[in-house]
N, C-alpha and C positions, 0 to 999 in steps of 0.2 A: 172670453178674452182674458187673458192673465199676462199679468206682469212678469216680466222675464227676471227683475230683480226680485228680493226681499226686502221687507219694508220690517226695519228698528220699533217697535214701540214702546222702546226706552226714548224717543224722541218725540214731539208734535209732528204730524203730517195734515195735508190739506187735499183736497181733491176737487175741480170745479168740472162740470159736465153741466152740456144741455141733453136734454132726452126726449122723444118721441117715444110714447105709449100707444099712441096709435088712433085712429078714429071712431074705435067700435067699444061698448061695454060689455057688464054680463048680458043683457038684455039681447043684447044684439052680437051672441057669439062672438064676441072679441076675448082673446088672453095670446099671453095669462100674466105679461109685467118683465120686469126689470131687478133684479138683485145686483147690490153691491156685498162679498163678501172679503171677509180677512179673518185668516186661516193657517193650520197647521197638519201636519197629517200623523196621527191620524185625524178625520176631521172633526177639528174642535173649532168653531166656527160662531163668530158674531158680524155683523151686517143692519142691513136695512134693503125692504124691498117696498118697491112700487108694483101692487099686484092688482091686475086688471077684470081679474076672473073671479067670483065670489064663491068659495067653496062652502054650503050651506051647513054639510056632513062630510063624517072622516072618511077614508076610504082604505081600508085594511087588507093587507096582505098574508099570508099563509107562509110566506118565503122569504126569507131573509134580503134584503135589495131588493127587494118587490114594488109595486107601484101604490105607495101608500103615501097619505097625507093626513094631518090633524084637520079638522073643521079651521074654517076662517071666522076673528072673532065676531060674535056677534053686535056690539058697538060699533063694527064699520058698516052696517045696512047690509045691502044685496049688491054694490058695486065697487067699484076703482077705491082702493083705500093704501096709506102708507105707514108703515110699523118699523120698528125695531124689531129684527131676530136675531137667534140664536138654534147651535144643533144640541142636540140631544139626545145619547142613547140608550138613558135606564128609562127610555116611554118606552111602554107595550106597548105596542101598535097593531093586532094581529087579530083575526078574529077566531080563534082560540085563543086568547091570552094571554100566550108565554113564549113569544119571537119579538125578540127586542132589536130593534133597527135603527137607524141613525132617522132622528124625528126632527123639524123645521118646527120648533117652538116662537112663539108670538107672545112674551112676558105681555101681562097685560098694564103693569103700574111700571114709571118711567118716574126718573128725576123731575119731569115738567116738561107741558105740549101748550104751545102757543098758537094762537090762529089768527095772524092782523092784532087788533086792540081787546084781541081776550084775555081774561086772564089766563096766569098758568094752574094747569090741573096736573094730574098723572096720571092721563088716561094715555094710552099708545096708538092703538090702532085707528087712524081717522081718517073719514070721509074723505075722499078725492072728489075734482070735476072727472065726470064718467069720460070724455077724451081729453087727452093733453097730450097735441103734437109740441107742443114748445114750452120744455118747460127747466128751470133752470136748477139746480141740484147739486149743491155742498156740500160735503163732508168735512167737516174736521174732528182730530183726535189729539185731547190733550194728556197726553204721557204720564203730567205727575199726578193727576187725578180719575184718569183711566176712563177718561171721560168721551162718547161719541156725540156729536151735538151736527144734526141734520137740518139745514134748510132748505128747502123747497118751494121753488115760485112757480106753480101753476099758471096757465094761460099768460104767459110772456110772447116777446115778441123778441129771436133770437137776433133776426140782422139788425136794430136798431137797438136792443139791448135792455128794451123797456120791460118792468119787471109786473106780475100780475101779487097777490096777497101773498105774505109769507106764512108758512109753514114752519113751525121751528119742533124737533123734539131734541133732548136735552137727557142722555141716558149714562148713568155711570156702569158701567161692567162689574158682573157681581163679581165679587171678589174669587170664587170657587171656580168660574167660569172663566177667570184672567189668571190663576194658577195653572187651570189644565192645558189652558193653550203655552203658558209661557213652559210648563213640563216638556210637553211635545216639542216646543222651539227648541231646547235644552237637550234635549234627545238625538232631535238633527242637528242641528251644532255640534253635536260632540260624536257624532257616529263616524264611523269607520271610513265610510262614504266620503264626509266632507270633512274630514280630518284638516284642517289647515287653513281653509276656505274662510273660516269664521272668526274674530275676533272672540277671545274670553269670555263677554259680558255681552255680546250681541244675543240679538232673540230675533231668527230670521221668520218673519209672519208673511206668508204670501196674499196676493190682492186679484181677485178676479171680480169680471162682470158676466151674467148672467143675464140672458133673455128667453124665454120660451116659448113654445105652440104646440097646439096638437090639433086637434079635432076643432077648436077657435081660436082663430089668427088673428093677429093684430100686425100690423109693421112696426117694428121695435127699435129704436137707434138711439145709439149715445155718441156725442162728439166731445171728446177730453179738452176743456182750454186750459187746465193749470193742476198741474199734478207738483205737489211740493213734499219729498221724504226723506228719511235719510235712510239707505240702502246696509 
């Protein structure tokens, strides 16, 4: 699902969704989660996913867009876990070791990850309830400190709005990583294509949701209550 506008982050945005992961974990052939990304193309990409599916080992391709993936980290067990990411294309990923492919990196240190009355650490990648049909899912982004800060309420109750333990991670964009994407916005903004389209100083970053299956299902859904950006 993708946003038909572009989204400024010269500005603060917000985003509220409840989400169903679905009732199955790795145990029980369930995947594989939920990504929120924001984007440029070519794709230089940061987000956050809710992944349902535990990837033990990597799994390398020989061919450029191949079906490859990093290992899931090992700090989030064998089940349902939620992270910050980012893409990445100087990983190798290949198994000869010299096809370089746009890789789904999972920084492992984070500004600070909260759980209910813990303290803050800097750890990323953390345990989930292995299902979570209702669960409630904030994004905000603040502009002058490049800042993504993710809450997540696990095991809520949507129609009445009742909220289960918070979730908080709290991640700033490294700074190399918020250059190349604002390069690429810089790129389209000013190409031939969209000649006119764009204000001077905008940085148009596109917004998509992501859910997937393969060979283990899960039933996946997101319901948008409050989408706030400036376009």
């Amino acid at each position: 699902m993708t946003l038909k506008d572009k989204i400024d982050p010269n500005h603060d945005f917000s985003l509220t969704t409840w989400t169903n992961l679905g009732d199955k974990n790795t145990q029980n052939w369930g995947g594989d989660g939920i990504g929120f990304a924001f984007h440029t193309f070519p794709l230089d990409a940061v987000g956050f996913k809710l992944d349902t599916f535990h990837n033990p080992r990597a799994k390398m391709s020989d061919k450029p867009g191949g079906d490859s993936y990093p290992a899931d980290p090992k700090n989030s067990g064998t089940g349902s876990y939620g992270a910050m990411v980012y893409t990445d294309y100087n990983t190798e990923l290949s198994s000869d070791g010299t096809t370089k492919q746009w890789n789904l990196e999972v920084p492992e240190n984070i500004n600070s990850f909260t759980n209910g009355t813990d303290p803050a650490t800097t750890q990323n990648a953390e345990v989930l309830p292995d299902t979570v049909t209702d669960g409630k899912f904030i994004i905000n982004y603040k502009a002058a400190t490049h800042q993504l800060v993710v809450t997540y309420y696990p095991d809520s109750d949507m129609d009445t709005d009742t909220l289960g333990d918070a979730y908080v991670w709290n991640w700033t964009i490294p700074d190399d990583q918020y250059q190349k994407m604002v390069a690429a916005a810089v790129a389209e903004r000013d190409s031939a294509t969209n000649k006119g389209k764009y204000t001077a100083d905008s940085l148009p970053i596109s917004m998509a949701i992501f859910a997937s299956t393969g060979w283990a299902k899960n039933l996946q859904q997101v319901k948008i209550t409050d989408f706030d950006y400036t376009s």
